[in-house]
C-alpha angles and dihedrals in degrees: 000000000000106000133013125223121213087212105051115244120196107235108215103236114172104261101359086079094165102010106083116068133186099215137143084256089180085055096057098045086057090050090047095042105028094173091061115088133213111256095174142315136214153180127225108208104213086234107059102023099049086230126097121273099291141156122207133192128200125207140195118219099204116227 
């Protein structure tokens, strides 16, 4: 996705009505798992990276 929303806001797709978000989805693992830390985060531009538009997060779970 290519932005993220901290109020989740449905995106209209053809047939997925109700299932894509646009959502600060790092934001969420950390409310939901307060003990993980953030390690880094990222974006892959589609066209540099040969994937679709993402953004990805990375977490660490302490011993």
């Amino acid at each position: 996705m290519t932005d993220f929303r901290k109020n989740p806001l449905p995106e209209k797709a053809f047939f997925l009505h109700g299932l894509l978000f646009k959502r600060d989805f790092g934001g969420m693992w950390i409310d939901l798992f307060p003990e993980i830390e953030p390690v880094a985060n990222g974006f892959f531009w589609s066209w540099t990276s040969g994937l679709d538009d993402l953004n990805w997060w990375l977490f660490r779970k302490p011993l």
